[in-house]
BATIMI-704431 format. One record per residue: x, z, y of N, C-alpha, C, CB in turn; residue number from 1; residue in three letters. Coordinates in pm, whole numbers. Glycine has a CB too. Layout:
N
((X,Z,Y),(X,Z,Y),(X,Z,Y),(X,Z,Y),NUM,"ALA") ...
END
This chain:
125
((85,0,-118),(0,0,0),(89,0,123),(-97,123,0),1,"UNK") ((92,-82,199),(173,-101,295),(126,21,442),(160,-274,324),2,"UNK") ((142,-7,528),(145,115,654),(6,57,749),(332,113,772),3,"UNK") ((-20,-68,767),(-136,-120,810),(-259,-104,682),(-101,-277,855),4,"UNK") ((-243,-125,624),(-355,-105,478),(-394,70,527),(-243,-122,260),5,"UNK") ((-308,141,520),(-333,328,510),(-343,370,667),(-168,435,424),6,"UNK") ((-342,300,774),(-359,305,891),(-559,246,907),(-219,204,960),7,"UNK") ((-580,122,852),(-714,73,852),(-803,177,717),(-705,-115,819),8,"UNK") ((-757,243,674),(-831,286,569),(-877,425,648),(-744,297,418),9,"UNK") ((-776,468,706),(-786,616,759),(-911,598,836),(-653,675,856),10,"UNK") ((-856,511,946),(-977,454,1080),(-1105,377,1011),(-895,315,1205),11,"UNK") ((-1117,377,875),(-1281,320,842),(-1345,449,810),(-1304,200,697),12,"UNK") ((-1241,569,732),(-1283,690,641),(-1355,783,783),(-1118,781,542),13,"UNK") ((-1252,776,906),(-1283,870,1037),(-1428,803,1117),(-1127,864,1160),14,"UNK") ((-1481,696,1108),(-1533,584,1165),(-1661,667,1050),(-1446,398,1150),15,"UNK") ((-1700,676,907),(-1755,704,871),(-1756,882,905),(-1741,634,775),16,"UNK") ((-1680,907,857),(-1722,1076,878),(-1778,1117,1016),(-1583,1177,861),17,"UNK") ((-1718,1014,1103),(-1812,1055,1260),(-1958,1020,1320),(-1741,996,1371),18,"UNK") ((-1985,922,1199),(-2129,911,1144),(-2219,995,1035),(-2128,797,1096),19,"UNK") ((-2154,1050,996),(-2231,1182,889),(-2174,1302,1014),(-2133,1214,662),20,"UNK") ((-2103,1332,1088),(-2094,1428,1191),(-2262,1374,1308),(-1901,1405,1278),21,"UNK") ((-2270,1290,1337),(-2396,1203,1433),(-2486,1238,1348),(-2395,1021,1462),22,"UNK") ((-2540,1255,1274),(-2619,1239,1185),(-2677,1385,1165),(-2555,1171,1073),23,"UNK") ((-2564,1474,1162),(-2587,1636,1149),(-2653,1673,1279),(-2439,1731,1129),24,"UNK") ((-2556,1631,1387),(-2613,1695,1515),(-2702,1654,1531),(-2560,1693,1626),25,"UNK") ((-2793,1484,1507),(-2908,1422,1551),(-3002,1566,1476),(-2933,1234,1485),26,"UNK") ((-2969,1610,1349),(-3081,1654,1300),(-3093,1854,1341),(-3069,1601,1122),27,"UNK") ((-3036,1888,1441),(-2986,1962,1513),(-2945,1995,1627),(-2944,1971,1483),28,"UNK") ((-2992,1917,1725),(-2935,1872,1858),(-2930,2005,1919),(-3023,1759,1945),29,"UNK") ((-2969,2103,1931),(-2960,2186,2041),(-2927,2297,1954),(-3085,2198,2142),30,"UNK") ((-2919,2362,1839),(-2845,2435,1809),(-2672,2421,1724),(-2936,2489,1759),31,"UNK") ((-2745,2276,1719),(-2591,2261,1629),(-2600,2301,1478),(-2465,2372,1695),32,"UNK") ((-2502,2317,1409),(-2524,2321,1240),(-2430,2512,1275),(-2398,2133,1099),33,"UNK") ((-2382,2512,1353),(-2303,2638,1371),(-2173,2661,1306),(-2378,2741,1330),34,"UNK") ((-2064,2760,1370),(-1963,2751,1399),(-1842,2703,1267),(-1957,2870,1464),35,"UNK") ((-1807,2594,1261),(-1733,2565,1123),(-1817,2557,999),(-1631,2675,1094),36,"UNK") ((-1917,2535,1027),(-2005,2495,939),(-2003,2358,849),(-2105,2499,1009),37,"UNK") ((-1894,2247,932),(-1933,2136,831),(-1888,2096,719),(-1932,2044,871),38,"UNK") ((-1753,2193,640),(-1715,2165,466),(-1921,2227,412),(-1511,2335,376),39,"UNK") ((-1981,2308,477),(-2068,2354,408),(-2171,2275,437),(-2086,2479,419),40,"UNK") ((-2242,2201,564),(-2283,2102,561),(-2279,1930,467),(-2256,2115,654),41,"UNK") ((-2161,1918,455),(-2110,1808,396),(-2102,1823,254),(-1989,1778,449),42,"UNK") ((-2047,1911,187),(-1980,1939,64),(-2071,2072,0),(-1807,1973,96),43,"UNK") ((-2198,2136,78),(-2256,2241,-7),(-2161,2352,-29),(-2298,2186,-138),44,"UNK") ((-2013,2389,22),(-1984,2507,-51),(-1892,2557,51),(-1926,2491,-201),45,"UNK") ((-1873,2668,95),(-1822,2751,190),(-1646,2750,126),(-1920,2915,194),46,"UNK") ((-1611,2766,274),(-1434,2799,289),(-1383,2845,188),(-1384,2900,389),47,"UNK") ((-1396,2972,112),(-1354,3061,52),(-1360,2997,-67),(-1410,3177,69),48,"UNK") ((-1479,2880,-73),(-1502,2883,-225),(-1390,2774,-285),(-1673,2837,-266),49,"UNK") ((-1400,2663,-174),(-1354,2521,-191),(-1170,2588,-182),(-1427,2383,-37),50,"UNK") ((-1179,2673,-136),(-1019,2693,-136),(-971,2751,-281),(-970,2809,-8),51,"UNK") ((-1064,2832,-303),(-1051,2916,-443),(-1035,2800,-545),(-1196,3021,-483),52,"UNK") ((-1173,2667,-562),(-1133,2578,-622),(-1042,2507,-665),(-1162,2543,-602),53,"UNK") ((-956,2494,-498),(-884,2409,-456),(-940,2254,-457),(-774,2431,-523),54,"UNK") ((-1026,2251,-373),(-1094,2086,-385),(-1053,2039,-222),(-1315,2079,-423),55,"UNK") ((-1051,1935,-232),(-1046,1861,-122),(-1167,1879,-22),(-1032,1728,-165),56,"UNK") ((-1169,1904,102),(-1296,1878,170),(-1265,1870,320),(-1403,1992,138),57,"UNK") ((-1359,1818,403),(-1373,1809,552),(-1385,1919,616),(-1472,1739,593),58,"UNK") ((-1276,1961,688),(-1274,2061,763),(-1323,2044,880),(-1171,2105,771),59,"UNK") ((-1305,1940,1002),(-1374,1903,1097),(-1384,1743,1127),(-1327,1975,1198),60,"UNK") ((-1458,1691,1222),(-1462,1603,1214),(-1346,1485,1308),(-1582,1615,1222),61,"UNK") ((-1264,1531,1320),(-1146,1489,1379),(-1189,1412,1495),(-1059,1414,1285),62,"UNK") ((-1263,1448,1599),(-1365,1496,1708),(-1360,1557,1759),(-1451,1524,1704),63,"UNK") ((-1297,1580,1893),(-1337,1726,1937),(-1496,1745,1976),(-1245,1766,2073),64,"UNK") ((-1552,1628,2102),(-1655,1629,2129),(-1800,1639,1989),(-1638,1517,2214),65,"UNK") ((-1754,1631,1915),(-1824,1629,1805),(-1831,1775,1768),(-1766,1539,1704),66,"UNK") ((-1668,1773,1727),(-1687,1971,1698),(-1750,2036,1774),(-1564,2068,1705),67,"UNK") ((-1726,1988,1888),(-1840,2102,1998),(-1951,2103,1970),(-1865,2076,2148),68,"UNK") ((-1978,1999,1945),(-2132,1934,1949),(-2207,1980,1821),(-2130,1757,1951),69,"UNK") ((-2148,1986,1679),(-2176,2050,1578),(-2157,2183,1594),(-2119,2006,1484),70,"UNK") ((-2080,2258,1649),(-2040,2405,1638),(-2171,2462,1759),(-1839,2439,1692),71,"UNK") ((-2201,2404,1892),(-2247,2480,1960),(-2386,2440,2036),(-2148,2510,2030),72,"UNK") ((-2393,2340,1921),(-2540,2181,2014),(-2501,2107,2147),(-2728,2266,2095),73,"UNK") ((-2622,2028,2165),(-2581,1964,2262),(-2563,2031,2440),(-2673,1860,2243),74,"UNK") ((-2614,2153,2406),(-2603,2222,2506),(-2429,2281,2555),(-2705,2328,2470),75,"UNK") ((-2407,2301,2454),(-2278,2379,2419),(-2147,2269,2446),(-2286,2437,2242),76,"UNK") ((-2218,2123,2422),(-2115,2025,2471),(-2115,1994,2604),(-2124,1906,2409),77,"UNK") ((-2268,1989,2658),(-2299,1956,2812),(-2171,2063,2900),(-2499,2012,2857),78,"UNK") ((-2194,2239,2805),(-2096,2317,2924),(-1983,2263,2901),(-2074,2483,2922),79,"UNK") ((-1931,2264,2780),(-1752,2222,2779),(-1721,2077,2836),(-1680,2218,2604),80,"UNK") ((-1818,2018,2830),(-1770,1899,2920),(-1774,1915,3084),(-1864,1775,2885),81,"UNK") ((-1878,1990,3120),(-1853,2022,3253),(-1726,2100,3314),(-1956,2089,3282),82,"UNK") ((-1738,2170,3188),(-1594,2303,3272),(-1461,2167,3241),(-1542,2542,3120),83,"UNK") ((-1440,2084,3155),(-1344,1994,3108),(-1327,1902,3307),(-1427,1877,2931),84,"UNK") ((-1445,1843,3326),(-1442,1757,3412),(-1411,1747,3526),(-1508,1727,3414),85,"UNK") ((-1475,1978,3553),(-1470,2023,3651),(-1328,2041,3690),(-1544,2119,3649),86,"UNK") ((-1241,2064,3559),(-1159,2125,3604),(-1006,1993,3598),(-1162,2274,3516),87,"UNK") ((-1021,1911,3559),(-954,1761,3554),(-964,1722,3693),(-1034,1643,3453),88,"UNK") ((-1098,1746,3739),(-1111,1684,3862),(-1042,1785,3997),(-1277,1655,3876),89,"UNK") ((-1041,1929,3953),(-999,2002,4047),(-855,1990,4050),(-1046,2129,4034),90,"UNK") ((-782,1938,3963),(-628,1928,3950),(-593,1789,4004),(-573,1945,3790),91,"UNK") ((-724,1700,3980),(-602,1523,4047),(-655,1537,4163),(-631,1312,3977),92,"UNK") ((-730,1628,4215),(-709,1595,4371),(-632,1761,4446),(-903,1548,4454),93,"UNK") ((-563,1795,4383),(-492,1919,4441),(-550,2040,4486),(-429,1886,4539),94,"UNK") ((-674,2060,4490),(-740,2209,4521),(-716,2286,4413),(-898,2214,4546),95,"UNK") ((-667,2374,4472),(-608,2512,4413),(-740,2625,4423),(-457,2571,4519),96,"UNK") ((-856,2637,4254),(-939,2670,4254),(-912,2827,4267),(-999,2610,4165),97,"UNK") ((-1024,2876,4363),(-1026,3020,4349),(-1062,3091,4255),(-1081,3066,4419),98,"UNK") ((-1101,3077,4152),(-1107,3116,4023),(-1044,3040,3913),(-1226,3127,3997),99,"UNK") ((-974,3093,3857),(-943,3022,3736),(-984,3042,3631),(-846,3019,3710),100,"UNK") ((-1087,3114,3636),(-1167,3123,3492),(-1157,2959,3377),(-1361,3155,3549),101,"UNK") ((-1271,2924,3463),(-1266,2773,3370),(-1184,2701,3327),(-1309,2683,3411),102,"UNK") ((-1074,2717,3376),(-927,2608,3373),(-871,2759,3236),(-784,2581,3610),103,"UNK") ((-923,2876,3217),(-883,2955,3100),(-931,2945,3006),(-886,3061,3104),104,"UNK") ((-1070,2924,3033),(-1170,2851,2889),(-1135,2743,2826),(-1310,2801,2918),105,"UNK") ((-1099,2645,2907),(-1089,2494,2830),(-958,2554,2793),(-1094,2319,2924),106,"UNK") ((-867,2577,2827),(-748,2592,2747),(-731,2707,2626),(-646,2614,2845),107,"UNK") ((-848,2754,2641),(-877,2847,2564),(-919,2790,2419),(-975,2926,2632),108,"UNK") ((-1017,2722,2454),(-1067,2650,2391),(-1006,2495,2282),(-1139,2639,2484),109,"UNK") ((-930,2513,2342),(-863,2373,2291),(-739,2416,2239),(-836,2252,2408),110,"UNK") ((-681,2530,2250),(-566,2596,2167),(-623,2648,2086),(-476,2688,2221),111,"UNK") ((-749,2722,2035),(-814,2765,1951),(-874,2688,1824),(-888,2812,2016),112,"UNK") ((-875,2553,1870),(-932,2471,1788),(-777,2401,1740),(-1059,2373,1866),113,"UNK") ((-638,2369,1783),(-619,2323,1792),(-505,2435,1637),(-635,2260,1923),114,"UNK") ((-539,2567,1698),(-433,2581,1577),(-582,2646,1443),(-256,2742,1633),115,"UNK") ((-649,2646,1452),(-756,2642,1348),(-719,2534,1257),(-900,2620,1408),116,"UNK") ((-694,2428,1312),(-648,2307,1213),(-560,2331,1186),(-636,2181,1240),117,"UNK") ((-438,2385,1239),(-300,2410,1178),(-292,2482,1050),(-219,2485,1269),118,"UNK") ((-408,2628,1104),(-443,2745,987),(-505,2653,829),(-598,2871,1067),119,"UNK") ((-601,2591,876),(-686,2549,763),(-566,2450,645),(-835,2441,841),120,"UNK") ((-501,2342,727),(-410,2267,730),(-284,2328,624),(-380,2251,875),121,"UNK") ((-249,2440,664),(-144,2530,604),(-215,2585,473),(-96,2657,712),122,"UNK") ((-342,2609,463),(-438,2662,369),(-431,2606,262),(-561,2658,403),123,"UNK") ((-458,2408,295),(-471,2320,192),(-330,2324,117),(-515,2178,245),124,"UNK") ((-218,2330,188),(-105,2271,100),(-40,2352,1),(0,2225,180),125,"UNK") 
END
């Protein structure tokens, strides 16, 4: 299998799973399926179990906007995209916000998710 073959295979497998991720939230829009919920959505069997197994399964949907969107509904994406936009936008034009709350959340937020995958990641191997 050459490096373009396992490059197009990845991007059809992610292309699908972000359609069974669409599919969850359509049937859930405002609460979401809840927090790390989708090996148990997808696969029927919780963290603990599939690890105990040792089976292969979907940990997230390699999405962030999605993870949000499954973990917290569509509500829960509307805020993180606002505090995201708000605070992108408060940095390319140089205002130095008087609170920095929000600019602590998103980074909060996105280091949290970011070594969750590392954890889970380290789990599988």
């Amino acid at each position: 299998m050459t490096r373009d073959d396992s490059a197009s295979e990845n991007f059809l497998y992610r292309v699908s799973l972000w359609r069974q991720a669409g599919a969850l939230l359509a049937r859930q829009p405002l609460t979401g399926i809840g927090l790390n919920a989708l090996p148990i959505a997808i696969h029927g069997k919780a963290l603990p179990q599939a690890l105990a197994e040792r089976s292969w399964l979907v940990m997230h949907p390699h999405n962030l906007s999605l993870q949000v969107g499954l973990d917290f509904g569509l509500p829960g994406l509307l805020f993180t995209m606002v505090l995201v936009l708000r605070t992108i936008v408060q940095r390319s034009i140089f205002i130095e916000p008087t609170n920095r709350t929000e600019y602590y959340c998103v980074a909060s937020v996105i280091n949290i998710k970011q070594a969750e995958s590392q954890h889970y990641g380290a789990c599988l191997n």
